[in-house]
NULO-425044 format. One record per residue (C-alpha): x negated, y, z negated; residue in three letters. Coordinates in Angstrom, 3 decimals. Layout:
<pts>
+----------+----------+----------+------+
!       c1 !       c2 !       c3 ! type !
+----------+----------+----------+------+
!        X !        Y !        Z !  ALA !
...
+----------+----------+----------+------+
</pts>
This chain:
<pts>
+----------+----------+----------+------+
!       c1 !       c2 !       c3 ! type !
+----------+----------+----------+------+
!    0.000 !    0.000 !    0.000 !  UNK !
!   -1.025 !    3.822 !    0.050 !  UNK !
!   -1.387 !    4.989 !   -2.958 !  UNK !
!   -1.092 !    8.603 !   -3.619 !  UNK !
!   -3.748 !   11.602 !   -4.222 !  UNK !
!   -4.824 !   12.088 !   -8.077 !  UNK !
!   -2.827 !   13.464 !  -10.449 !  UNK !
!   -4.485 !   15.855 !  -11.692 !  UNK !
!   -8.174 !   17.745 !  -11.636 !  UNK !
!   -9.557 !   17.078 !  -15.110 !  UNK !
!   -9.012 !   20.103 !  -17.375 !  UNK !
!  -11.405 !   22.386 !  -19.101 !  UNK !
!  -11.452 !   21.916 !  -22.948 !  UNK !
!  -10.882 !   24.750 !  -25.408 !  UNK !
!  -12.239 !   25.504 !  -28.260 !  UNK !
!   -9.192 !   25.932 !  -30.554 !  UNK !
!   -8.118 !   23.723 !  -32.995 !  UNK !
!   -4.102 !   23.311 !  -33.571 !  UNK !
!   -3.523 !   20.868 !  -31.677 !  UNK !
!   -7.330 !   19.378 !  -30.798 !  UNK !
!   -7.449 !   19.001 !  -27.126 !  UNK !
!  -10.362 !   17.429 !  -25.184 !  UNK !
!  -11.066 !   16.220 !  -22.095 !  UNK !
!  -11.904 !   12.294 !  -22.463 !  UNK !
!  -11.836 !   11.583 !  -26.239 !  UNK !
!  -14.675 !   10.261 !  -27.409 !  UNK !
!  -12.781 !    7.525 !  -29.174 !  UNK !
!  -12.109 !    6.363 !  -25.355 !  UNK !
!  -15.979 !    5.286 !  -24.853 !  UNK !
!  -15.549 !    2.311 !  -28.225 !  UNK !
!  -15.825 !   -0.840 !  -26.594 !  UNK !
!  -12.785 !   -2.969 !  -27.975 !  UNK !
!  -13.844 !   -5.443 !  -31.114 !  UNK !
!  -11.908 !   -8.517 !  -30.775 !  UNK !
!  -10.135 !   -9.326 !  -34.115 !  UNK !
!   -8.579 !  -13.186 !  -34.550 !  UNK !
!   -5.451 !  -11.571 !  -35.527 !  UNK !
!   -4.431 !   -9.862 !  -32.603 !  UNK !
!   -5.611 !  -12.956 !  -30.050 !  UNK !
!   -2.485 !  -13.480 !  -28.701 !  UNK !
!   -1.928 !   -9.634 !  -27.596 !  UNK !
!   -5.163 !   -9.514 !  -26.278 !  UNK !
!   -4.904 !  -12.288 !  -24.058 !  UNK !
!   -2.055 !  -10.834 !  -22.899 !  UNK !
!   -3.261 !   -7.473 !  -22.478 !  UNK !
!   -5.916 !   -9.069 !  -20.531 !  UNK !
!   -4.003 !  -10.894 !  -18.312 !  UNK !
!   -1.560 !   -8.165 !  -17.464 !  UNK !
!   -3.602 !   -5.449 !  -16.949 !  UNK !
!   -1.868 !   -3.054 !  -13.891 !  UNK !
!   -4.875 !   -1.666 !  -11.435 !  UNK !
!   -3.402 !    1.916 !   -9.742 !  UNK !
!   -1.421 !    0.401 !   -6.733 !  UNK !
!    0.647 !   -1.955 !   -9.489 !  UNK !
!    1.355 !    1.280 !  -11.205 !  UNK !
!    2.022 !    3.488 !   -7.954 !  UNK !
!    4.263 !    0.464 !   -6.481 !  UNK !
!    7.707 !    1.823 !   -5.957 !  UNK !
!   10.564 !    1.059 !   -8.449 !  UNK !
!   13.720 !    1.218 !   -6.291 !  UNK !
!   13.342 !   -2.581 !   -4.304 !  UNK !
!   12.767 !   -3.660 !   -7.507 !  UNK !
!   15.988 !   -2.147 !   -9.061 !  UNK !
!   17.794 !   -3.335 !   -5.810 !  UNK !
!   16.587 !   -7.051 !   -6.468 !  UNK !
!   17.984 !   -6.767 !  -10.466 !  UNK !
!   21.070 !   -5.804 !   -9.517 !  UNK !
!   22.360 !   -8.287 !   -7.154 !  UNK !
!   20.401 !  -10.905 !   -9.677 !  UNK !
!   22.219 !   -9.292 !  -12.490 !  UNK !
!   25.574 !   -6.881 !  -11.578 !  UNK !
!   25.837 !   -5.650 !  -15.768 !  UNK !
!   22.630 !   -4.051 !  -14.951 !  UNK !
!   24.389 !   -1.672 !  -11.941 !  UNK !
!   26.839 !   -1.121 !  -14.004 !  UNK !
!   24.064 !    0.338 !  -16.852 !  UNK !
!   22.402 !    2.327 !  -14.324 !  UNK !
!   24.967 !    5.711 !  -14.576 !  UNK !
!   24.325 !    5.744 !  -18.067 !  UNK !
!   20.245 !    6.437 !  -17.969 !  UNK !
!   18.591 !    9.246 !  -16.470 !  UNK !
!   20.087 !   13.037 !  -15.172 !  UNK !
!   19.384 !   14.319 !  -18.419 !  UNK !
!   19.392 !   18.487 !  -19.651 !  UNK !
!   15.993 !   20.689 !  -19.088 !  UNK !
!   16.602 !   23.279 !  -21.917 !  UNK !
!   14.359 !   26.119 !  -21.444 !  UNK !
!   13.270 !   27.951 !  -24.700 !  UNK !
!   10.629 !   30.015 !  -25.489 !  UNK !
!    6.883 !   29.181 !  -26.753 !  UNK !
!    5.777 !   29.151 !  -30.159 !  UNK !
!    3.942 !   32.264 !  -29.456 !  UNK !
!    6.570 !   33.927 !  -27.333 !  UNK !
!    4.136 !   34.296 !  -24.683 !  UNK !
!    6.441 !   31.548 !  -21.949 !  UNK !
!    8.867 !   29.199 !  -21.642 !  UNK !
!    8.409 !   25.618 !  -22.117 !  UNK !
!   11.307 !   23.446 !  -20.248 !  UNK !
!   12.429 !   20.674 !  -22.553 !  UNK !
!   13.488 !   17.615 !  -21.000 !  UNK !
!   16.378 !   16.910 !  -23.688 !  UNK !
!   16.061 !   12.955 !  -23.641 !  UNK !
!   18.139 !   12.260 !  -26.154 !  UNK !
!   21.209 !   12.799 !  -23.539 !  UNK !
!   20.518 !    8.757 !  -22.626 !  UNK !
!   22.188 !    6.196 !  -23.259 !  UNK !
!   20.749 !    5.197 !  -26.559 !  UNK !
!   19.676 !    8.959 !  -27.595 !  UNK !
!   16.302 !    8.290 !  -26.449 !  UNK !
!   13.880 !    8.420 !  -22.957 !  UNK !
!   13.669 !    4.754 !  -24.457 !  UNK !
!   16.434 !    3.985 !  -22.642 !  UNK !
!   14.640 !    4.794 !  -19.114 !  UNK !
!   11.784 !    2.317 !  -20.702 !  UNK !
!   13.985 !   -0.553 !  -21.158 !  UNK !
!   16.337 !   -0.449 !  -18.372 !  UNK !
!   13.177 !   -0.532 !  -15.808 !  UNK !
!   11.590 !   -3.537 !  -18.101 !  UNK !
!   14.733 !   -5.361 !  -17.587 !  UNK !
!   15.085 !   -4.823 !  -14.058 !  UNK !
!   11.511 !   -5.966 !  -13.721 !  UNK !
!   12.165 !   -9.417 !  -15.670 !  UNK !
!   15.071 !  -10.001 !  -13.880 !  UNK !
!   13.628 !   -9.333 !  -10.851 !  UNK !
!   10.313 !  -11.169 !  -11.254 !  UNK !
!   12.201 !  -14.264 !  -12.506 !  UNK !
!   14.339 !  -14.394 !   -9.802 !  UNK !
!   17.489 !  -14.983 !  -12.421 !  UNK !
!   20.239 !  -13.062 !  -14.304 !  UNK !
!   19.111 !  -15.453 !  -17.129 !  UNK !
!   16.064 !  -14.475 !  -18.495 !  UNK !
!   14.991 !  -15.228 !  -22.655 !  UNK !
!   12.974 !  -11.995 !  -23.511 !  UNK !
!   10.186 !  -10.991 !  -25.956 !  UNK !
!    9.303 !   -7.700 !  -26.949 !  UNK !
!    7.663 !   -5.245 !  -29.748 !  UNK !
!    8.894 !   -1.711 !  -30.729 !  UNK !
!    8.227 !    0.331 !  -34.152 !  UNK !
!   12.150 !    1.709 !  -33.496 !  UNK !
!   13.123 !    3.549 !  -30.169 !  UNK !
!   12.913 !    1.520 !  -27.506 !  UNK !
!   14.257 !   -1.605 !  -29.773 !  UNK !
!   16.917 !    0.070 !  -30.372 !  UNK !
!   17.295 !    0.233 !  -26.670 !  UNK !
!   16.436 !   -3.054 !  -25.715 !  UNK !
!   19.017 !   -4.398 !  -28.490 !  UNK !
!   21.722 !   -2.556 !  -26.918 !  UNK !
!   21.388 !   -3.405 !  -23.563 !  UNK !
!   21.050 !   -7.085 !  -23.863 !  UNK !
!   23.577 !   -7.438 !  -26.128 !  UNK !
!   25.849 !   -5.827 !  -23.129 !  UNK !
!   24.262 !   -7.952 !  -20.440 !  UNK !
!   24.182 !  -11.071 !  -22.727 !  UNK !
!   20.498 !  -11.545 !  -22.307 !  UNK !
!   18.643 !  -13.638 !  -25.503 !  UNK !
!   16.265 !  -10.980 !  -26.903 !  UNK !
!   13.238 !  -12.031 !  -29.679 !  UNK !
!   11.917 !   -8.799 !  -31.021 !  UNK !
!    9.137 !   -8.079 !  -32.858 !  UNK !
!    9.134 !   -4.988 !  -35.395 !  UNK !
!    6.152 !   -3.652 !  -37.357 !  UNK !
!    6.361 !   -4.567 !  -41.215 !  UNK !
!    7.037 !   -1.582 !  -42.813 !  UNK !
!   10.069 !   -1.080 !  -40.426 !  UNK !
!   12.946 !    0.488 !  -41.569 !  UNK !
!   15.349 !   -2.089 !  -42.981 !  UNK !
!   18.137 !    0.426 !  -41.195 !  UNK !
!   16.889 !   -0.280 !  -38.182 !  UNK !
!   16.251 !   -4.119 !  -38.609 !  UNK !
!   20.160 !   -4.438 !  -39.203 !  UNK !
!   20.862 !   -2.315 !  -35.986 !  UNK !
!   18.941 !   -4.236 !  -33.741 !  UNK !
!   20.541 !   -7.610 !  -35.351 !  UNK !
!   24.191 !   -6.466 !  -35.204 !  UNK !
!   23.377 !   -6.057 !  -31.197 !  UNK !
!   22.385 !   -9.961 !  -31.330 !  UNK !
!   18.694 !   -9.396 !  -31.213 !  UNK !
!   16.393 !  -11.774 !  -33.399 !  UNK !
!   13.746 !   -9.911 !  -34.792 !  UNK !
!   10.589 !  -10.694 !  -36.976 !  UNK !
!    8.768 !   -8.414 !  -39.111 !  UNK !
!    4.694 !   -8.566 !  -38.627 !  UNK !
!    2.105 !   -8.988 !  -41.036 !  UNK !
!    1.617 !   -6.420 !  -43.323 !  UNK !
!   -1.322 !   -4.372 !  -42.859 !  UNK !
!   -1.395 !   -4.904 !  -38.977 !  UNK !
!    0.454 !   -2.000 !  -38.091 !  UNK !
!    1.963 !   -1.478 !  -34.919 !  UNK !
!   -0.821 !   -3.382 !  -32.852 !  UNK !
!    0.576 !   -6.407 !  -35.368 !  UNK !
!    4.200 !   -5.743 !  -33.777 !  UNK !
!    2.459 !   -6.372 !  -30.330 !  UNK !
!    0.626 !   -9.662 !  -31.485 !  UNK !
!    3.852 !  -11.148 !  -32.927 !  UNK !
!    6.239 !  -10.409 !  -29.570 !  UNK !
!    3.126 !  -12.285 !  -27.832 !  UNK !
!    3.072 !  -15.202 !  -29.893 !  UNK !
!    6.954 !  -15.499 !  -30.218 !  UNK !
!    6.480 !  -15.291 !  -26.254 !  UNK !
!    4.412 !  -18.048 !  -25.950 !  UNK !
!    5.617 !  -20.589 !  -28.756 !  UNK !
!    8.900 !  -19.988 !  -27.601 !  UNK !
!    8.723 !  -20.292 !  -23.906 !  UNK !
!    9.818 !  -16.584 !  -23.475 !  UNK !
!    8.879 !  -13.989 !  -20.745 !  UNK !
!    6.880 !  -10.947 !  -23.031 !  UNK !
!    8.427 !   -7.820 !  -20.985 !  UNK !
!    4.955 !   -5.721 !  -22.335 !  UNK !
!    5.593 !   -2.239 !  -22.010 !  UNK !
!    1.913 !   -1.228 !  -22.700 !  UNK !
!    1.492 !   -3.100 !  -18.785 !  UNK !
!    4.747 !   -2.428 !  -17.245 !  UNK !
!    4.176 !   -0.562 !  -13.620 !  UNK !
!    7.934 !   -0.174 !  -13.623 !  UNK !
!    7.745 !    1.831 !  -16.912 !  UNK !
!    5.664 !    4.127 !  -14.851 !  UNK !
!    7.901 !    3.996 !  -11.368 !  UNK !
!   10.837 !    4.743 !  -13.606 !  UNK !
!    9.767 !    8.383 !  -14.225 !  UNK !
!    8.174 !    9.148 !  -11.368 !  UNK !
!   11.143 !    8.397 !   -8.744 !  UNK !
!   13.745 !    9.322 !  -11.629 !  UNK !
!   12.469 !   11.480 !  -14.968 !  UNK !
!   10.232 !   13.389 !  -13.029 !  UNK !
!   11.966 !   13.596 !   -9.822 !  UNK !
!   14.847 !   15.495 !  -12.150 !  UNK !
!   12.260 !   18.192 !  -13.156 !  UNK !
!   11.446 !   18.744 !  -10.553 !  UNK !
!   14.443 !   19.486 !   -8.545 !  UNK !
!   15.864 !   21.483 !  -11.520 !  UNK !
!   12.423 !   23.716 !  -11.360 !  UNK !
!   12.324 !   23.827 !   -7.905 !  UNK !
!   16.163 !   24.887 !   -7.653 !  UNK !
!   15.357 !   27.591 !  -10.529 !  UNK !
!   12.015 !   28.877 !   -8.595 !  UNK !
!    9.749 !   27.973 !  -11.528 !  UNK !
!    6.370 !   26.812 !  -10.688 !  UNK !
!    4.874 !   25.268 !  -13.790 !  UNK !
!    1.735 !   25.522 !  -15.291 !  UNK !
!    2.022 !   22.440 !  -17.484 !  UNK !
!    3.354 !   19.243 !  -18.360 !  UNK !
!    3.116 !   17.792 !  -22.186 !  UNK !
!    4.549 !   14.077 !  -23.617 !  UNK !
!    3.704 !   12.639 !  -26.155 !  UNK !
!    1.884 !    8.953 !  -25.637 !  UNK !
!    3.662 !    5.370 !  -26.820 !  UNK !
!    3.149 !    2.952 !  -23.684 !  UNK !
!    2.396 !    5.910 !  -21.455 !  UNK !
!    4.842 !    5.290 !  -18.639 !  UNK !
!    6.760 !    8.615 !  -19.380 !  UNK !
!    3.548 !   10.895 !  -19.086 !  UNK !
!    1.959 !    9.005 !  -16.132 !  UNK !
!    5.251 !    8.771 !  -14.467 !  UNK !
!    6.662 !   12.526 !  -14.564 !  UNK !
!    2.761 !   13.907 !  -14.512 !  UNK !
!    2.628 !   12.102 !  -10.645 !  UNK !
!    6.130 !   13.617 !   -9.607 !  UNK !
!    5.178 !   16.915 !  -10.623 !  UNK !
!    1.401 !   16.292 !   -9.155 !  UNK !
!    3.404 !   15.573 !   -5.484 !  UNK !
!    4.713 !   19.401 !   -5.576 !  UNK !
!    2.527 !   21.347 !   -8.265 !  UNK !
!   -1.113 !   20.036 !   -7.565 !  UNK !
!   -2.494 !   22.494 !  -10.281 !  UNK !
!   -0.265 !   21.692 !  -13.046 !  UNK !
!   -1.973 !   20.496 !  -16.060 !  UNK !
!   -0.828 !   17.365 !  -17.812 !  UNK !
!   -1.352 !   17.090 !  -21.450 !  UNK !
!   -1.482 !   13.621 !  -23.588 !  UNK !
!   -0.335 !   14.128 !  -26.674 !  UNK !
!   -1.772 !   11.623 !  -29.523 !  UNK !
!   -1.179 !   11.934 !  -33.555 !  UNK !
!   -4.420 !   13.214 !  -35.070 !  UNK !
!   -3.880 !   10.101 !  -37.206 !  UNK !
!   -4.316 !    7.556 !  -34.122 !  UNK !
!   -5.666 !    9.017 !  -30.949 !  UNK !
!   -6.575 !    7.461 !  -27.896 !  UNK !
!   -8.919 !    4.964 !  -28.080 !  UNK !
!   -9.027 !    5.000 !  -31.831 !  UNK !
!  -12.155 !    2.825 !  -32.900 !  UNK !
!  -10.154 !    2.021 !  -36.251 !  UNK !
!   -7.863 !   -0.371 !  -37.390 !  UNK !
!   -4.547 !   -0.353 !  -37.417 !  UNK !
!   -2.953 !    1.531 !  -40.515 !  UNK !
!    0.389 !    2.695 !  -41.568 !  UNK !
!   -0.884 !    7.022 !  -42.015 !  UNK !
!    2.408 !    8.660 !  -41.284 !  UNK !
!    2.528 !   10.150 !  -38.218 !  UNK !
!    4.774 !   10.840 !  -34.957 !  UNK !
!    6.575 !    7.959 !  -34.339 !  UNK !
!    6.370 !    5.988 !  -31.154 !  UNK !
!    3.155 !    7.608 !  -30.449 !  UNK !
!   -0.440 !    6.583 !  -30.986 !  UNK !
!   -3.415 !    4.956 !  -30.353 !  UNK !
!   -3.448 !    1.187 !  -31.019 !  UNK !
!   -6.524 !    0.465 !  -32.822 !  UNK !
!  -10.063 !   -1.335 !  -31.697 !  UNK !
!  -10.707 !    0.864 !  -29.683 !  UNK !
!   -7.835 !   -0.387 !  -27.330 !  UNK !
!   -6.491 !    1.815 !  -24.497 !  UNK !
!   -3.092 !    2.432 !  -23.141 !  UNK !
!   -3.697 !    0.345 !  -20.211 !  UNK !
!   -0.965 !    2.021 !  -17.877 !  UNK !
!   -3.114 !    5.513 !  -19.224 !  UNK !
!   -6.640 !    4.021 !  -18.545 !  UNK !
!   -6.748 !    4.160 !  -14.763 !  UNK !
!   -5.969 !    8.316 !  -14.936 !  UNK !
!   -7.522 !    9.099 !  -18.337 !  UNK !
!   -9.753 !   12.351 !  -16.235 !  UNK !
!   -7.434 !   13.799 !  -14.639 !  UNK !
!   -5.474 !   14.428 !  -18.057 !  UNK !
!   -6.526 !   16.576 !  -21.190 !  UNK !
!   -5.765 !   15.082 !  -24.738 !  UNK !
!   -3.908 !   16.494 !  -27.392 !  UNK !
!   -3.910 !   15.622 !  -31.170 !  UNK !
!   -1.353 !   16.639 !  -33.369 !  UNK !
!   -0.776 !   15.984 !  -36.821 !  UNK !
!    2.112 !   14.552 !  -38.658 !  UNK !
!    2.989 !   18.110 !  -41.230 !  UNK !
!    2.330 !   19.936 !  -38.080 !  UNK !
!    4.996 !   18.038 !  -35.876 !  UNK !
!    7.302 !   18.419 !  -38.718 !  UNK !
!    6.845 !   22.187 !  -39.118 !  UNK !
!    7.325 !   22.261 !  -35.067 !  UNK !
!   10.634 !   20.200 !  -35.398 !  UNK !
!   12.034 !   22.480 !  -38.278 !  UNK !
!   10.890 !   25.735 !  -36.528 !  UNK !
!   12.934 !   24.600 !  -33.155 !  UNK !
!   15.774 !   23.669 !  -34.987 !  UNK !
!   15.543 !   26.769 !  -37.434 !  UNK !
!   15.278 !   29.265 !  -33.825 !  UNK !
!   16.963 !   27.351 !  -31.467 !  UNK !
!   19.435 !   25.220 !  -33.057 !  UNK !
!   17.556 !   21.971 !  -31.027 !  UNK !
!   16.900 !   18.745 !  -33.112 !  UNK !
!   13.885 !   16.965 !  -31.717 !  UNK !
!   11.577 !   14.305 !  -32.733 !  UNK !
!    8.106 !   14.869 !  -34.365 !  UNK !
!    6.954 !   13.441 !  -30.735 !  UNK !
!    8.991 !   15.948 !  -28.919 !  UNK !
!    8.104 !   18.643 !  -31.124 !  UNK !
!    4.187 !   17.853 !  -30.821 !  UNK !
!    4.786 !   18.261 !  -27.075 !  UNK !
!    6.532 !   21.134 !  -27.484 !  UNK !
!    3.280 !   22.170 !  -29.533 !  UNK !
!    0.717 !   21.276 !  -26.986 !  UNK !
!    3.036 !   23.034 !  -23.798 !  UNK !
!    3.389 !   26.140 !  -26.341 !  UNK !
!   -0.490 !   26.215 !  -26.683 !  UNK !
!   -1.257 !   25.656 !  -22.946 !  UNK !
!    1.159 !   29.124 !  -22.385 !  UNK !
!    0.320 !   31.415 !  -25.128 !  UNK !
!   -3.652 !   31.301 !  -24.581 !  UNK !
!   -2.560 !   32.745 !  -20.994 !  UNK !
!   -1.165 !   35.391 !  -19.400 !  UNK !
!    2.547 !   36.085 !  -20.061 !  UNK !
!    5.349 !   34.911 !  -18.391 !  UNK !
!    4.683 !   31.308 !  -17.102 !  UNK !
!    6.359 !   28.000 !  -17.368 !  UNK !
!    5.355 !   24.654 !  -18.808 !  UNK !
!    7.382 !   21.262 !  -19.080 !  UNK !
!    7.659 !   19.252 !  -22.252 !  UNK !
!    9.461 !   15.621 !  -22.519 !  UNK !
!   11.979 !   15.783 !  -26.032 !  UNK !
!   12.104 !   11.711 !  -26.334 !  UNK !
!   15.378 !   12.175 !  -28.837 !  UNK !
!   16.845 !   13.886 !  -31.783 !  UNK !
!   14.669 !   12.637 !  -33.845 !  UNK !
!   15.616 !    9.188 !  -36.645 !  UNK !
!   16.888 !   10.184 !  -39.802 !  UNK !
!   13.639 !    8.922 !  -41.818 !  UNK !
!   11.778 !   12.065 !  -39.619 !  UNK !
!   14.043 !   14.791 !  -40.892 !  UNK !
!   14.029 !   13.336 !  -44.333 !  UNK !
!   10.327 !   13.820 !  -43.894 !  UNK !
!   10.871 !   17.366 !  -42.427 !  UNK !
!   13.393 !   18.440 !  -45.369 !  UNK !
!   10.578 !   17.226 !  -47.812 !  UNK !
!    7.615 !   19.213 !  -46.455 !  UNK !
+----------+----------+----------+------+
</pts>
């Protein structure tokens, strides 16, 4: 196939300190240490791993091939995607920063996006409406996941980080998902171990988000395709693009839509200070923004590794995300997540060290869960 240009020219780091930004981290450079807990994820991870055509392939004869395999996931389809872009101002006042409100899915969450395109791609690859699934997720995207199988009546084995929220343990089993807690003191790289193992002992397919090209293709041909026709039909040209980085198929995605019209735009990865990319630690359970982080042993976002110049990294940390949630809901009257509002953060930054008046982009995965704003009301 032909794959297209690069995203983006590798950006020029600053000096200034709230949030970090860098070019490459230098976490990126660690050399993964294999640890005997986390065999079966990184066998996986291994054997899985997308090169740039996988992850430039296109989505839609893939979606076409799920749906006559499986009609409930047509009938899904209307309720993902054309969400709001809700333009309010910087945190310095110096631009606007376009929020894409995500939370208008099916779900609440640009989860939804995730899961729908996994599912078409298991469906699809197996050639069968009847597929027995494995998965990890610290809370979004199994909540997601849950939902959507339960209405298509697919078996779904999740795997949930230990210190999961017993909430949202009971939500995901009232949809008729299994789920299994991981070790404690494995973290969220734990989760991903588990769903691989419960794959494999169980004869199930392991839909992997981490190596998902479709969880790429999604946002590119729909997420990012939205932006930009809202920009383009509001005659903003923007300067920036920020999300914040789980599996890294919603920043790679939208950042090569908006690449295809806006060469110059500058994409942002946003990372909690507590777990950047290519964190050299182990896993630990530091609050930070949730769905978000590095995973540990030096381990890289695989569908992120291919592109990692031609983005600049953002850290942001975990009282700083709340303060940005509680200031956009305190001026704006917007509920966000700590993820959205550390993108919000890093697009704010990118416009007020600039001159006035320009535009940036900045992906609002949901409302937020109600253990954030707990958090937020507390600090």
């Amino acid at each position: 196939m032909t794959t297209s240009p690069p995203l983006l020219a590798p950006t020029t780091p600053t000096t200034a300190t709230t949030p970090t930004t860098a070019t490459t981290p230098a976490a990126a450079a660690a050399t993964p240490v294999p640890d005997p807990r986390f065999a079966h994820i990184l066998r996986a991870l291994a054997a899985r791993r997308p090169d740039r055509a996988d992850i430039e392939a296109p989505f839609a004869p893939l979606e076409r091939t799920a749906h006559r395999l499986h009609p409930g996931l047509a009938a899904l389809r209307p309720a993902v995607g054309s969400t709001p872009l809700v333009p309010v101002p910087s945190r310095g006042g110096r631009g606007t920063v376009w929020l894409k409100a995500e939370a208008a899915n099916l779900t609440g969450t640009v989860k939804a996006r995730t899961a729908y395109a996994l599912l078409c791609g298991a469906v699809a690859r197996a050639g069968s409406g009847r597929v027995r699934l494995a998965e990890y997720s610290g809370g979004s995207l199994a909540v997601a996941l849950a939902h959507m199988c339960g209405l298509l009546g697919l078996d779904l084995h999740l795997a949930v980080p230990h210190g999961a929220p017993e909430r949202l343990v009971a939500a995901l089993r009232r949809d008729g998902a299994r789920v299994t807690r991981a070790p404690e003191g494995t973290g969220f790289l734990g989760a991903m171990d588990e769903a691989a193992r419960i794959a494999e002992d169980e004869g199930r397919r392991l839909l992997l988000q981490h190596s998902a090209p479709e969880a790429v293709a999604v946002h590119r041909e729909r997420t990012g395709a939205e932006i930009v026709a809202r920009l383009t039909g509001e005659g903003v040209r923007p300067h920036a693009l920020a999300a914040s980085v789980g599996s890294a198929g919603t920043l790679v995605g939208t950042a090569q839509a908006l690449r295809l019209r806006r060469p110059d735009c500058a994409a942002h990865a946003v990372f909690p200070a507590e777990a950047p990319y290519g964190d050299p630690h182990a896993p630990t359970a530091a609050p930070r923004m949730n769905g978000t982080g590095g995973l540990g042993h030096g381990l890289r976002q695989p569908l992120l590794a291919p592109y990692e110049d031609e983005f600049a990294f953002a850290e942001v940390g975990h009282r700083e995300a709340l303060d940005g949630m509680r200031l956009l809901h305190r001026t704006q009257r917007i509920a966000v997540s700590a993820s959205a509002a550390g993108a919000w953060l890093t697009a704010s930054r990118a416009l007020d060290e600039g001159p006035r008046g320009r535009h940036a982009v900045a992906v609002a995965a949901s409302r937020g869960t109600v253990e954030e704003w707990t958090d937020a009301a507390d600090h």
